[in-house]
N, C-alpha and C positions, 0 to 999 in steps of 0.2 A: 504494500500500500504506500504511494507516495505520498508528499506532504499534501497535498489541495484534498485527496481524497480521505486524509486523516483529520486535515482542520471541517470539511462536509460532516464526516461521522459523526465526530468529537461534538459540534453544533447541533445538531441534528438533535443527537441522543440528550443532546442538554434542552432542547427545547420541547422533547416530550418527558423531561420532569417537569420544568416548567408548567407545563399542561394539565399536568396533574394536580400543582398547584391551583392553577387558573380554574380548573372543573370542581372546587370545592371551597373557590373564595368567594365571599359575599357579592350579591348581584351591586350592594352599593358601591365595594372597591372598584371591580369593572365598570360600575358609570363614573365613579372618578378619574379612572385613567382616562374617559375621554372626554372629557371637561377639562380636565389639563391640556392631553393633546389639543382640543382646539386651542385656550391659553397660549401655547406655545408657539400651534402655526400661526396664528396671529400675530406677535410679538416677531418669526423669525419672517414674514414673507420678505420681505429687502433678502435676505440670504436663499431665501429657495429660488426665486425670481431670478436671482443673481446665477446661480447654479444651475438652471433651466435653460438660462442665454447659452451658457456654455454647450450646454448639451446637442441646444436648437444649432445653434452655427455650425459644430462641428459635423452634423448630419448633414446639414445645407451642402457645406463644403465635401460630403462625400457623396452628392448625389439623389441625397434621398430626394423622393418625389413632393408634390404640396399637399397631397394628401394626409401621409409620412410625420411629417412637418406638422401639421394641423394636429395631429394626437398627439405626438410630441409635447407642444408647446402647452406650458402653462402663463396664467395670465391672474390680472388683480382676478376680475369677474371670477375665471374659473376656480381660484383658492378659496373667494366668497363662496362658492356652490360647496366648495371643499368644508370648509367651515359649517354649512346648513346641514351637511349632511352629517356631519360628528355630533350636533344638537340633535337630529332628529332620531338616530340612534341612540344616541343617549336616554332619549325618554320616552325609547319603547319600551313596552312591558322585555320582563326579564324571561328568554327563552327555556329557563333549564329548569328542573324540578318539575313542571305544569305535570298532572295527571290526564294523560290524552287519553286511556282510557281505562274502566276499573270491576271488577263483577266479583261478586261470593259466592265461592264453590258450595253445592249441597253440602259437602263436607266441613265448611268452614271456613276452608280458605282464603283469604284475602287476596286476589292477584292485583296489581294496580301496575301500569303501565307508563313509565315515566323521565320525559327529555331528559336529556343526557347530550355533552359535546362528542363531537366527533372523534378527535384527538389530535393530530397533529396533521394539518394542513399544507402542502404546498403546492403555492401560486407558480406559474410559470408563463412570464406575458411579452408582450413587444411595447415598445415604445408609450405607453401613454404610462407615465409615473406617478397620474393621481389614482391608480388602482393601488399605489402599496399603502397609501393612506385608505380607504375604503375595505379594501380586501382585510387587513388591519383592523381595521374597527368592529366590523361584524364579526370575524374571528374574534377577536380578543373579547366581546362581548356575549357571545354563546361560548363563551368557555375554552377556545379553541387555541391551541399553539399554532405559530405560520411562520412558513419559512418560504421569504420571497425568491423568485430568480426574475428579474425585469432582465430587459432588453439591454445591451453593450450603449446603446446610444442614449439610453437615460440614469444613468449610473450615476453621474453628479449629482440630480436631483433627488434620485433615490438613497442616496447614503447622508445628505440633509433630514431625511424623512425619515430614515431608521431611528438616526440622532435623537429625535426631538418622540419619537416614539418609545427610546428607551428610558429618554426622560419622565416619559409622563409616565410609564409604567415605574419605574420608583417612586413616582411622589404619589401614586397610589398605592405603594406597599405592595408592590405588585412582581414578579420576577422578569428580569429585563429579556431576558435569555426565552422568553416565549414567543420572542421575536426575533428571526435572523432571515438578511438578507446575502443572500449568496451573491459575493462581489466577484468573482473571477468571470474574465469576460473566452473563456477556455471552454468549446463545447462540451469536452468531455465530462466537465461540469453536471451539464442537464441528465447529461447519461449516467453517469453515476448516482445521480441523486434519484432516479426515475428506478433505480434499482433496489433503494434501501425500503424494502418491505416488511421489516422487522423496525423499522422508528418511522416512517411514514404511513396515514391512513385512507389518505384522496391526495389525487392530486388534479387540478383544475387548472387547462389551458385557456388563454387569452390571445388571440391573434391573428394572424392572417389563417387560411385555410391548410399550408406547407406545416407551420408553426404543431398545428393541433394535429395532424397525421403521424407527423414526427413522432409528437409526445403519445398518443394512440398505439403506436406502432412498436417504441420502446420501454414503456413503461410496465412492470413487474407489479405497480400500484395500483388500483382501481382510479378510472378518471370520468370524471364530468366534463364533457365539449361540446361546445357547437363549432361546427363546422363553418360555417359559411349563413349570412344576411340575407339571402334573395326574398325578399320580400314584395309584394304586389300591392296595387290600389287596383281593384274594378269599381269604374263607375257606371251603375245599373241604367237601365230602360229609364226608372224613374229616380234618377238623384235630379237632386236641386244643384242647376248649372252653379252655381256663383259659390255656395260650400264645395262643388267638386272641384273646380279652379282654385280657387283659397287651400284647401286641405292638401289636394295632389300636389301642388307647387310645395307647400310645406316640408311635404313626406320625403320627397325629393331631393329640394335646396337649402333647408336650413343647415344642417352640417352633412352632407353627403359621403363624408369619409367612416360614417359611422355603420355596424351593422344593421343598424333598426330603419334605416333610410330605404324607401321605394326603390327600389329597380328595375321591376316591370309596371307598366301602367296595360289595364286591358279597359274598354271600352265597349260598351253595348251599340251595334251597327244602328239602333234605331236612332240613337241620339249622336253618334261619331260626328253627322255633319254638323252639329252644331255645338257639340261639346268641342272638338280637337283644332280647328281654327284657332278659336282664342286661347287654347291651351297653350297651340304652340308658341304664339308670341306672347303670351307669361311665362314659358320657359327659357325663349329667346333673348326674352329681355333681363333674365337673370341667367344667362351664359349655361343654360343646360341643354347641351347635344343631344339630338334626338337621334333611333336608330328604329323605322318603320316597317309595318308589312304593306303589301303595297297599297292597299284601302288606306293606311296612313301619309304615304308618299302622297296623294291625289288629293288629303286635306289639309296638310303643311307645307308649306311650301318651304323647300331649305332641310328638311329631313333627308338622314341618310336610309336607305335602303338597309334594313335589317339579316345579320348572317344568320345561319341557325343558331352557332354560340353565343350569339346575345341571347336567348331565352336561355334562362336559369343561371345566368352569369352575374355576381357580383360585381361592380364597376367599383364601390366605392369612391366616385367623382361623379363631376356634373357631369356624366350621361345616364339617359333613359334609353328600355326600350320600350315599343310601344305597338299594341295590336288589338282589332278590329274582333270584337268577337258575336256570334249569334245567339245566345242565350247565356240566360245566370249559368246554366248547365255548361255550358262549354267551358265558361268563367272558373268554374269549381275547380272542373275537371283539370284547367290547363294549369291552375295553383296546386293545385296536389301532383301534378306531373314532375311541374317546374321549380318549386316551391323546394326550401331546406327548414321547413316547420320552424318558423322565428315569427313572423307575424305578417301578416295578411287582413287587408281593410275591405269594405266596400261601404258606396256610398249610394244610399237611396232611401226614398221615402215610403216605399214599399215594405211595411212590418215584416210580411211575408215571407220577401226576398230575402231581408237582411236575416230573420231567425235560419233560414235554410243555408245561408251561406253560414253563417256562426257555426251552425251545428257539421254541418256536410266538410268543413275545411281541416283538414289536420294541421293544428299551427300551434305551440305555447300561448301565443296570445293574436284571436281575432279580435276586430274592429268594426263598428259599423258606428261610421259618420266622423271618422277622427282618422288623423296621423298616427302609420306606424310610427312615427317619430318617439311615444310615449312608451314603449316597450324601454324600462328602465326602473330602476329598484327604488330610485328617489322619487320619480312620476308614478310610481303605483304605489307610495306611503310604505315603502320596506326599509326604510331611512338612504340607503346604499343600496349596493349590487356586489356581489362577488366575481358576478358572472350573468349570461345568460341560455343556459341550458337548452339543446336542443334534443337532448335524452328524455325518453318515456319515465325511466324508471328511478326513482330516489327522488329527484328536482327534473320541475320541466318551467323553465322561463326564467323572469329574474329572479337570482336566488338569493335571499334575506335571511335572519338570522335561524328563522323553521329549519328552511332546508339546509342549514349547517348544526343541526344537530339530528342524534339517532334517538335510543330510548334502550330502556333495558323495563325486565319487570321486576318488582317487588314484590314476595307473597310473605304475606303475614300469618303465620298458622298458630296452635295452641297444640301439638303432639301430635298433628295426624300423621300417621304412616298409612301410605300404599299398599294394598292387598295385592 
């Protein structure tokens, strides 16, 4: 065993005592560490800010794309958001102990079924470094140990974040060591840590498509991923033009580098001619490329002709694609086809349509009348997000402090023995 894979273990295994600690210390020290951590990002932003420049330029300078760049980058606004969400975790109810469920055996027995943290966590993400603060909190608040590995090109940022995280966990009496961010920017790294199934319990990918396959593929741990954003807007027969223009442009252009952003737009032939004109020049006019079938070529003018791999392809940038369809059915169908079960909207005034598309769609989170855009752990009152899950089974969508604990049972008896 070399050194990096001796300082990994050595960490590791410290951060699942740590854990143990954490899974049986008061719900109020856990909300004090994060009432400090906020305190403190507060006090240090001039420093993370500062740290973030670095990170942002040196990526500039190698290339990276503006996408890239855009989740990279931290900002005042974005620390504020960073900040609401440490408060709003803070005073959620306390995940661990709840009795989810409980019954008395004819016998006597007491069985009672009752949260519990996970145990030792690790994050393994790209470039955006307000997840080592979030991922962070909700761990450290359902009881959990986390051991980060961010991306090579947010590593200044992140070793600010660890800092002021191991701070706050002392001044809540708290063990610092239930925190460790894996700094070595040496792949062997992720592979080695993807191995240690004896101190790790999940491990949870964050990141391009390559990123999560990778960690899928070598990992010895149990993982929670989603793979890939493709997400759709259909606008029905009967949506109201002016919320479909308004919402679609939203789902779209408000930050497009993200996975919750629209990627396909489908359209009901009955309304295309008078819904997709003015669409396109609301897309136009906010710099979003369009890519057509050919009923969309005939009513944008300026539209590119659509390949096949633009359906069910992630752009994450200002492009859309965009097709002509003949019923909600077709609509269903070409989202479950297309679709990487993340979120899926339509838009219409038709009760009917919209309960049928809800129900008929396989997606974590359907929409009717809103921007996929709100698929996020802070927009669905989870305080934060760890993640968002595109698995069936354990967590499916944003995942909050619930789906970061398990349960074990309790049974309470007076002498019974089994015949």
């Amino acid at each position: 065993m070399d050194e990096l894979e001796k300082e990994i273990g050595e960490r590791v295994r410290a951060a699942r005592a740590a854990g143990r600690q954490l899974a049986v210390a008061e719900a109020g020290s856990r909300n004090r560490c994060l009432v400090e951590l906020r305190k403190l990002l507060a006090a240090a932003g001039g420093e993370v800010l500062a740290a973030n420049r670095r990170d942002v330029e040196a990526a500039r300078a190698a290339g990276r794309n503006q996408a890239y760049l855009d989740r990279l980058e931290l900002t005042g606004a974005r620390l504020e958001r960073l900040a609401g969400s440490l408060d709003e975790v803070a005073a959620l109810p306390d995940p661990l102990n709840q009795v989810r469920w409980e019954t008395t055996r004819p016998n006597g027995l007491r069985v009672r079924q009752v949260s519990t943290p996970i145990g030792v966590i690790a994050i393994i993400y790209e470039s955006r470094p307000d997840v080592t603060i979030e991922a962070a909190a909700l761990c450290l608040k359902s009881g959990n140990a986390v051991v980060l590995k961010g991306g090579s090109d947010s590593l200044d940022s992140n070793e600010v974040f660890e800092a002021l995280l191991h701070r706050a966990l002392r001044a809540a009496g708290l063990p610092p060591e239930a925190v460790y961010l894996v700094k070595s920017r040496e792949h062997r790294a992720v592979d080695f840590l993807l191995s240690r199934t004896e101190d790790l319990d999940l491990v949870i990918p964050r990141g391009g498509e390559g990123l999560i396959r990778t960690v899928v593929e070598k990992s010895r741990v149990p993982v929670i991923k989603h793979y890939k954003g493709v997400c759709h807007t259909y606008v029905d027969r009967a949506a109201d033009l002016e919320m479909a223009w308004t919402v679609t442009l939203n789902a779209k252009a408000q930050r497009p580098a993200t996975c919750n952003a629209t990627e396909t737009l489908l359209v009901h032939r009955e309304i295309a001619g008078s819904f997709l004109p003015e669409m396109g020049r609301r897309f136009a006019a906010g710099g979003v490329r369009m890519r057509g079938c050919p009923e969309t070529l005939r009513l944008i003018p300026g539209a590119e002709p659509a390949r096949e791999d633009d359906w069910g392809f992630e752009f994450l940038d200002l492009v859309i694609a965009i097709r002509v369809v003949a019923s909600l059915e077709e609509a269903i169908a070409w989202v479950n086809r297309y679709g990487t079960g993340h979120s899926e909207a339509i838009i219409t005034a038709d009760p009917a349509a919209a309960e049928r598309f809800l129900a008929e769609v396989d997606a974590a989170a359907v929409y009717h009348n809103a921007s996929t855009r709100f698929t996020d752990g802070f927009e669905f009152g989870l305080g934060a997000e760890i993640g968002i899950s595109t698995d069936r089974i354990h967590a499916r969508g944003p995942m909050g402090l619930r789906e970061l604990t398990s349960y074990k049972y309790l049974v309470y008896g007076s002498g019974q023995l089994r015949s």
